[in-house]
N, C-alpha and C positions, 0 to 999 in steps of 0.2 A: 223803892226807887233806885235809880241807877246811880253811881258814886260818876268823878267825873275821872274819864280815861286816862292813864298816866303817861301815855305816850313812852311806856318803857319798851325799848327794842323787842319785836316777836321773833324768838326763834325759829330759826330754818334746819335743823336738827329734827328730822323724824323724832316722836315720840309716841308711845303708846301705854293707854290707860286703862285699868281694870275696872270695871264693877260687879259686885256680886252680892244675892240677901241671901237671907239665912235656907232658903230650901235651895240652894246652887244652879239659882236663874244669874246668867254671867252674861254681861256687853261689857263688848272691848270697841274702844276710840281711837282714831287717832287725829293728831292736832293738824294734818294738811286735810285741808278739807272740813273738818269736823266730823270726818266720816265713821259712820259705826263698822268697825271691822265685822264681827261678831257676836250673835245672837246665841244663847244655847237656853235652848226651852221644853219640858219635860212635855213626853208622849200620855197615852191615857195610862200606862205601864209603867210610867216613872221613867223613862228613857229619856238621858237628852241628846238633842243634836243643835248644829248649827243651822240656822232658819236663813241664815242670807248671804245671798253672795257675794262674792271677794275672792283676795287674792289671801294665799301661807304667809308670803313676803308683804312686809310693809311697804318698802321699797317701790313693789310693782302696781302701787298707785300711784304712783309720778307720772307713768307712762300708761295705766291699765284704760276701762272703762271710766268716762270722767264722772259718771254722776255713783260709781256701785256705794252705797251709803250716805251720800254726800248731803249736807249743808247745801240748799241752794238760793241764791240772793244776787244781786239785788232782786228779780223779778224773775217768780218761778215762771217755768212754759215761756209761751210767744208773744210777741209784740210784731204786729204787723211789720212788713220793712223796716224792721229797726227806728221807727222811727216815733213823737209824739208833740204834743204842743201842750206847755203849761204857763201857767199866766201871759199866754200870748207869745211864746218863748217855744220856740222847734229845737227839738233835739235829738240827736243821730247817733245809735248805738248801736254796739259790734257786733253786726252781724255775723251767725254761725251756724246755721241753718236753712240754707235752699239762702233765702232773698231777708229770712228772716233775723229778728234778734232772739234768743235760747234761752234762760236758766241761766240771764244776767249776762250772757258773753261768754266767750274763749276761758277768760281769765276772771269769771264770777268767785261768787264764795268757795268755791266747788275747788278752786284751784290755788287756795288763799292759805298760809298757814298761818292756826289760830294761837292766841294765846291760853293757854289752861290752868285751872286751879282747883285742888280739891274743895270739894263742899264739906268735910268730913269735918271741919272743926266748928261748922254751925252744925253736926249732927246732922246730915243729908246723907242719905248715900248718894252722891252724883259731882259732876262736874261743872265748872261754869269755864264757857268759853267765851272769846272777847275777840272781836275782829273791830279797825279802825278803817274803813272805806274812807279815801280822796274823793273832794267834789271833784270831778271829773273821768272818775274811772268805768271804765266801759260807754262811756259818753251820759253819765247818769250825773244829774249837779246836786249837790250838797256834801258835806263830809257826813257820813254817815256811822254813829257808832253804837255796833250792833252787841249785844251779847244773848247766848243761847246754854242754857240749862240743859245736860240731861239729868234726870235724877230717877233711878229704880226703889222699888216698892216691894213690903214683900208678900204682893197680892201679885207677884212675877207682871209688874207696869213698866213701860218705859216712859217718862214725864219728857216732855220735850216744851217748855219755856222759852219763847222769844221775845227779847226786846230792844227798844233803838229808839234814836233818838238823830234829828238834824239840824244843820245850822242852817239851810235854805229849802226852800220848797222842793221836794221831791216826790216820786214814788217807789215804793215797796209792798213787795208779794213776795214773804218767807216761805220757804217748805224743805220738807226731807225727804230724800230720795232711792233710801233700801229697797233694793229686789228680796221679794219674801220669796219662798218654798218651804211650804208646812212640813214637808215631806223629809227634809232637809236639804240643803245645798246640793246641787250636781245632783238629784233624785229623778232627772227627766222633766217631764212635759208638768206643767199646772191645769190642764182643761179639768181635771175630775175634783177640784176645789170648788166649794158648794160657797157662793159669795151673792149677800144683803147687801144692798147700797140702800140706805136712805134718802129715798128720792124720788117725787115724782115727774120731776122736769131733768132736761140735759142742754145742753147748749152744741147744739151740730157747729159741722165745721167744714172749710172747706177740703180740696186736696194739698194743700201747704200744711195744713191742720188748724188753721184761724177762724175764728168764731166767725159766721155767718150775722151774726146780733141779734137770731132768732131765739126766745126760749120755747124750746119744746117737749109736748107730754112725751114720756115712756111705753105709754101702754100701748099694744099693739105692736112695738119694736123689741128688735133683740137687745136693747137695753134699758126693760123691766128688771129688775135686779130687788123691786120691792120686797118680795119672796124670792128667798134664798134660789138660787139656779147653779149649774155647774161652770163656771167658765167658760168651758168648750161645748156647750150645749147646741147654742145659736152663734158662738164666732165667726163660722163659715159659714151662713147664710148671706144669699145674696139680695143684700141691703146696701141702698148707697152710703151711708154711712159709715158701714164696715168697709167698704173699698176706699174711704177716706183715712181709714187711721189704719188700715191692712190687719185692722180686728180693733181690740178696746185701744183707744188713747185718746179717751173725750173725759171733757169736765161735767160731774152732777150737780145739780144746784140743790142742796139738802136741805130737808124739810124741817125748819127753825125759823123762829120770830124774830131774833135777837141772835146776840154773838156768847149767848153763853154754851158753855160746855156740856155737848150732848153728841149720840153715837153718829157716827157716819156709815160707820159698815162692821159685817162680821164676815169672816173665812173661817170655811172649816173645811180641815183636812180627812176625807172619811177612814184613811188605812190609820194613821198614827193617834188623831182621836185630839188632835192637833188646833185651837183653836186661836183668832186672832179680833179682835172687834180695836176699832179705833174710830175713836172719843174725838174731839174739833169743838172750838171755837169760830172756827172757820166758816164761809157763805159755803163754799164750792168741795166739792172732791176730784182730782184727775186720777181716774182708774185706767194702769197702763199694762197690759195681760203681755207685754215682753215680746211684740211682735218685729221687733228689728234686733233683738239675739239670735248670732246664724251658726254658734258653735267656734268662734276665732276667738272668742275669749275664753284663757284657760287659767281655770280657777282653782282653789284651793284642790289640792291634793293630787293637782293636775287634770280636775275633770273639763272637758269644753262643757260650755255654758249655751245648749243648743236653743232653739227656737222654740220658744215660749218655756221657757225651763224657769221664772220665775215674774212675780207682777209684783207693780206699786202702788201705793195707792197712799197719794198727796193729797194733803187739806192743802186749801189754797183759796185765794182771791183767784175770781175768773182771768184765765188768758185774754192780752188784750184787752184788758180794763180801761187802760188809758185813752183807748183809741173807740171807747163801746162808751159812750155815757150814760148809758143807764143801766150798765153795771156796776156792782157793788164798789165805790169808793179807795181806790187805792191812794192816795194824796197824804203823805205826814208832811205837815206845817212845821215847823220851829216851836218849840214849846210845848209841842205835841208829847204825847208818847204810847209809840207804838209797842202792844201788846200782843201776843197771840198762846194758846197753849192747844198739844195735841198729844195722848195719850194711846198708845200702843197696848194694848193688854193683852197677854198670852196665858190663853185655859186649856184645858182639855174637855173633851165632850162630856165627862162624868163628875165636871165640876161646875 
């Protein structure tokens, strides 16, 4: 359970954290944001690299890409208009997006610095972070106080732990938002990643990218993903749906009973032998193949970060939840407490 927040001042001092298990699977963190700098994950040859994008300088995520690794909250993806009604109670938030509200606002978790503490003297290898949201911030009500675990394994996992807790009725949709590339960082294009989604429903959308409130089959559309396919296989296929999102950036509804912990997807990289499978508690997945990177962000070691040079792929409560009712349940109460966990796992093909 959660202790109660100490309200001790969070520093605004850039900081950055290591982790590492014993065969030198390394994430690095930093406290603006919560964001994962760096990923370094061994090939089918023992080779590592860095798997996500970012920037050398910590610094040049003050000003970089706001989601590259990021913590995102209150409410991952879109909310119609910014807007929603709870216990009969409308409320209007920051729009940042065309008409819409984003991945909590301007000044969501993404742009928030956290408080950190080693986990190392419970014997963890990981971190626990602690962010303290105002009722009011981003136009979202209750004070909300969130805190988020990473913790590595030395089965080369990333553990990612969320949880939170409120003093008035609210809603919350957690997620993490790393650009992967198997290939490593700056490797070029992702189409020839061979990616499973578990799922046989998707939830279309319109051209803003907001759920239509339809749920519908996969089969038949370029986004089957039940059997592994390559990214770039069907992208550019002329499908309305792909002219809605200018390729992938739709949510899957994954195929579970329950909120326990089972896979959502796997990638695999065919040159590096490179694999990636992520585990959810979560209803939903938003699978986003990197189609609004245009090469203006330069990233680590100076590479531009071209068009489709890296994808994400977020467990999540549906986009729009608030405004969809007979979507999965976004609402924590008071007394509530809100749980999630989503697990990252990096293999290689001959493991």
């Amino acid at each position: 359970m959660m202790d109660r927040y100490s309200n001790e001042e969070v520093s605004t001092e850039l900081e950055v954290h290591h982790l590492e298990n014993k065969h030198g699977f390394k994430v690095t963190v930093t406290n603006f944001g919560g964001r994962i700098i760096s990923i370094f994950a061994p090939d089918k040859d023992g080779n590592f690299r860095d798997v996500v994008l970012g920037y050398d300088n910590v610094e040049h995520y003050l000003h970089g890409n706001p989601y590259f690794g990021s913590i995102i909250g209150r409410f991952g993806n879109r909310i119609a208009l910014g807007k929603f009604s709870l216990n009969g109670q409308d409320y209007h938030l920051a729009v940042n997006n065309r008409s819409n509200a984003l991945h909590g606002g301007p000044n969501g978790f993404h742009n928030q610095f956290w408080k950190v503490r080693s986990l190392q003297q419970e014997r963890i290898n990981g971190l626990e972070l602690r962010y303290l949201s105002r009722d009011g911030d981003e136009g979202y009500p209750g004070t909300l106080d969130v805190v988020v675990r990473y913790i590595i394994t030395d089965q080369n996992e990333l553990v990612m732990e969320y949880e939170a807790t409120t003093d008035k009725p609210t809603i919350i949709n957690l997620t993490h938002h790393s650009f992967f590339n198997l290939a490593g960082e700056g490797s070029g294009g992702v189409q020839n990643h061979e990616l499973m989604i578990n799922a046989d429903t998707f939830t279309p959308v319109d051209h803003e990218l907001i759920p239509l409130g339809e749920i519908r089959s996969v089969v038949g559309t370029a986004f089957d993903f039940r059997k592994p396919m390559k990214i770039g296989e069907k992208i550019n296929d002329w499908e309305e749906q792909l002219t809605c999102g200018s390729g992938y950036d739709h949510n899957w509804i994954l195929n579970k009973q329950d909120d326990s912990l089972s896979i959502a997807a796997k990638v695999t990289e065919p040159e590096s032998g490179r694999t990636l499978e992520v585990w959810t508690t979560e209803p939903g997945l938003q699978f986003y193949a990197g189609n609004f990177l245009d090469g203006n962000d330069i990233g680590k070691q100076g590479k531009h970060y071209e068009y489709r040079s890296g994808f994400c792929l977020e467990p999540q409560h549906f986009p729009d939840s608030p405004n969809q009712k007979h979507f999965p349940n976004v609402v924590l109460q008071p007394g509530e407490h809100y749980f999630q966990k989503s697990v990252y796992k990096f293999g290689t093909i001959n493991n």
